[in-house]
C-alpha positions as CSV (number, residue, x, y, z in Angstrom):
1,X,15.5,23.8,11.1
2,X,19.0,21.9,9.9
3,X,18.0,19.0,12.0
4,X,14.4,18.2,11.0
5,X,15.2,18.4,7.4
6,X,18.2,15.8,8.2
7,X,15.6,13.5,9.9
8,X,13.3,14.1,6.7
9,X,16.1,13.4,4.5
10,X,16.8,10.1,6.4
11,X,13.6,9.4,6.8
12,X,13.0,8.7,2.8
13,X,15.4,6.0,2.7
14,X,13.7,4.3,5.3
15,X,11.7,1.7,4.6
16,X,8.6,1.4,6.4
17,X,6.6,-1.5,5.6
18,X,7.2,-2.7,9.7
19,X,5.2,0.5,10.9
20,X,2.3,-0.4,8.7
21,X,2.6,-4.4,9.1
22,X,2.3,-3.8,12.7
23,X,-1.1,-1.1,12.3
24,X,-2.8,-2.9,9.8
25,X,-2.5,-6.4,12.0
26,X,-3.8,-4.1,14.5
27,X,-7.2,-2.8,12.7
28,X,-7.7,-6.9,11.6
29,X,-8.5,-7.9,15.0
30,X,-11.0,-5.0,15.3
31,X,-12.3,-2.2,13.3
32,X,-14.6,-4.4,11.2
33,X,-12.0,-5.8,9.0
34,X,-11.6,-9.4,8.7
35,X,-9.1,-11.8,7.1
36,X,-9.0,-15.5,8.0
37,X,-6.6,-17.1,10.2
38,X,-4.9,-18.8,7.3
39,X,-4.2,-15.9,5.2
40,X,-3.1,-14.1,8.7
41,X,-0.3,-16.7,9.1
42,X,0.4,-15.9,5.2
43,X,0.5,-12.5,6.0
44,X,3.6,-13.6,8.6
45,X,5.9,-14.1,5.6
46,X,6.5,-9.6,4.8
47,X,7.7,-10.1,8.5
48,X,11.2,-10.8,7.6
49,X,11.6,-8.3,4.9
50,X,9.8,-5.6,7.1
51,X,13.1,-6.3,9.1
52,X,15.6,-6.5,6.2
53,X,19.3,-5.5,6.9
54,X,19.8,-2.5,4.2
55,X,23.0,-1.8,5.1
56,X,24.4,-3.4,1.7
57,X,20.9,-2.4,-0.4
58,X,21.7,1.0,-2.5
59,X,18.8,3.0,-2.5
60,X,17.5,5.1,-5.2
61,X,14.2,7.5,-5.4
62,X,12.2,8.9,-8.0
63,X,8.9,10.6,-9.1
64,X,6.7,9.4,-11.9
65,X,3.5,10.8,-12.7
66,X,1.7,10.7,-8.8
67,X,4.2,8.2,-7.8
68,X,7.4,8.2,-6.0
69,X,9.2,5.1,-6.0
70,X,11.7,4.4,-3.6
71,X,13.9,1.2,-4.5
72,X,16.6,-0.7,-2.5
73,X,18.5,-3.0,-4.6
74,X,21.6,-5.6,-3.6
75,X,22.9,-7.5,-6.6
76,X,19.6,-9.7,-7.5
77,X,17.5,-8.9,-4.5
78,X,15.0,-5.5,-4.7
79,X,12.5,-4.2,-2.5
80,X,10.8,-1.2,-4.0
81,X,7.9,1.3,-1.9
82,X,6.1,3.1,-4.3
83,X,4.0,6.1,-2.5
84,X,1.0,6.7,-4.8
85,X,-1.3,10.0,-4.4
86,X,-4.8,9.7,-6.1
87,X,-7.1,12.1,-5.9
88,X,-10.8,10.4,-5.4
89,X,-13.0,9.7,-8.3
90,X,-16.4,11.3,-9.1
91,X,-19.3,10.1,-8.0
92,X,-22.9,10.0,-10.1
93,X,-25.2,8.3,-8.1
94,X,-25.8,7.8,-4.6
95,X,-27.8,5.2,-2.6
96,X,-28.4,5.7,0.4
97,X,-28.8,1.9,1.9
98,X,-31.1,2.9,4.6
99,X,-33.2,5.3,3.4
100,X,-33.5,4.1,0.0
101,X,-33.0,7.2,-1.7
102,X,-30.9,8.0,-4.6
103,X,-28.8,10.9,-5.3
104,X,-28.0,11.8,-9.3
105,X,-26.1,14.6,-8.8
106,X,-22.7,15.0,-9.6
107,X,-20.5,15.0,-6.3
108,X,-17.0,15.5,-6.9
109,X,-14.8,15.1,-4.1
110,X,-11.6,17.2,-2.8
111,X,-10.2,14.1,-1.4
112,X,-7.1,12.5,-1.8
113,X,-5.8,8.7,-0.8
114,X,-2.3,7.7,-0.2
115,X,-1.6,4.6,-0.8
116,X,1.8,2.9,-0.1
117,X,2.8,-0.7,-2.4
118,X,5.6,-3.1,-1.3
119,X,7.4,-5.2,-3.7
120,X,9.4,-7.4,-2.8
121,X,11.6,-9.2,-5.7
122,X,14.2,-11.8,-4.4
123,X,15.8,-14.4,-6.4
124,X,14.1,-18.0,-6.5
125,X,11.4,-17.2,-4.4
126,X,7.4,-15.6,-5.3
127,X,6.7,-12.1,-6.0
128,X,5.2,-10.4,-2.9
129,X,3.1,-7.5,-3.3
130,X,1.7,-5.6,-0.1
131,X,-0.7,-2.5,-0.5
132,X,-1.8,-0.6,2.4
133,X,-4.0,2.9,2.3
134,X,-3.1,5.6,4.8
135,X,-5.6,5.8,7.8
136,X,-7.6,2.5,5.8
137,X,-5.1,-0.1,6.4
138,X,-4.5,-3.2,4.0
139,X,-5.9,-2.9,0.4
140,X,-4.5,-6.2,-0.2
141,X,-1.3,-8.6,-0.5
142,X,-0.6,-11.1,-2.9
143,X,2.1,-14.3,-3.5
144,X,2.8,-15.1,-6.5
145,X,0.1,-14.6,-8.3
146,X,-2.6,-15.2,-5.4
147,X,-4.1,-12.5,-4.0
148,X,-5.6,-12.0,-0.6
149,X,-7.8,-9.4,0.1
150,X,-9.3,-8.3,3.6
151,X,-13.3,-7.7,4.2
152,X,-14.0,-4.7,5.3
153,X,-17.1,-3.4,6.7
154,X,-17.0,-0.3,5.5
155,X,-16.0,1.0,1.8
156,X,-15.1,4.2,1.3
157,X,-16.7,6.3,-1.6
158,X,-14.6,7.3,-4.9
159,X,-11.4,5.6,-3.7
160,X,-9.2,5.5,-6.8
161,X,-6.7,2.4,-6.2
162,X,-3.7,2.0,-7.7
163,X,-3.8,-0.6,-10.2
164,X,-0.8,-3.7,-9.5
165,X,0.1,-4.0,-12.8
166,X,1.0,-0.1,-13.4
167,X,2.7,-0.2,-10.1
168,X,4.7,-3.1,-11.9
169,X,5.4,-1.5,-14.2
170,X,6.5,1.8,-12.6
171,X,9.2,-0.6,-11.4
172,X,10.0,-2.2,-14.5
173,X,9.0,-5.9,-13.3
């Protein structure tokens, strides 16, 4: 019992934006998600902080509202996680593409999305923002204030996305 709490312990200061760099590449080759070679080679530049040194980053966690933000900071240089739980939205009205039939009833669902939102905040260099959704892959990722978002095939009903600029300021940027 000792021992998996102390790897769930150590676990939370981990910072895991390699494991889901390396998935969600994965799922853009195939899966019906598509993002075009250009922004794939953009996509390259969360490799280095995915393998960040935080030996000399002290790390800090808290909860806020749905939230838990997990920060590692080193003088000017911060890389934050921020774990959002949303429960899914309500749905009104339903079409069904190939049948043509519509649905009025009110549907409300049980589910919940996790989402997980990387910023990364170094000194003379572009905000990066990376968003991923557990078992969905990338949301979205963003430089400076370009954003590149993946096409997906399919779109999940009553998926309640964390907006960037609350996430901001969550992490007072």
């Amino acid at each position: 019992m000792s021992i998996s709490l102390l790897f769930f312990v150590a676990s939370l200061s981990e910072l895991h934006l390699k494991d889901y760099l390396r998935w969600d590449k994965g799922r853009l080759n195939q899966h019906g998600v598509y993002l075009s070679d250009t922004d794939k080679d953009k996509l390259k530049i969360f490799d280095r902080y995915a393998h960040i040194d935080l030996s000399g980053f002290k790390f800090s966690k808290r909860i806020v509202g749905r939230h838990i933000v997990k920060s590692w900071t080193n003088e000017k240089k911060k890389i934050h996680e921020v774990i959002s739980v949303l429960p899914a939205l309500p749905t009104y009205e339903v079409n069904d593409i190939k049948s043509g039939k519509v649905s009025t009833e009110a549907n409300p669902h049980k589910r919940i999305f996790t989402f997980h939102t990387y910023v990364i905040n170094f000194p003379n260099q572009q905000l990066l923002v990376y968003q991923t959704q557990i078992n969905e892959g990338m949301v979205y990722y963003s430089i400076g204030k370009k954003r590149y978002n993946p096409l997906k095939e399919d779109i999940l009903l009553g998926v309640n996305y964390p907006d960037e600029k609350g996430i901001l300021d969550l992490i007072k940027l």
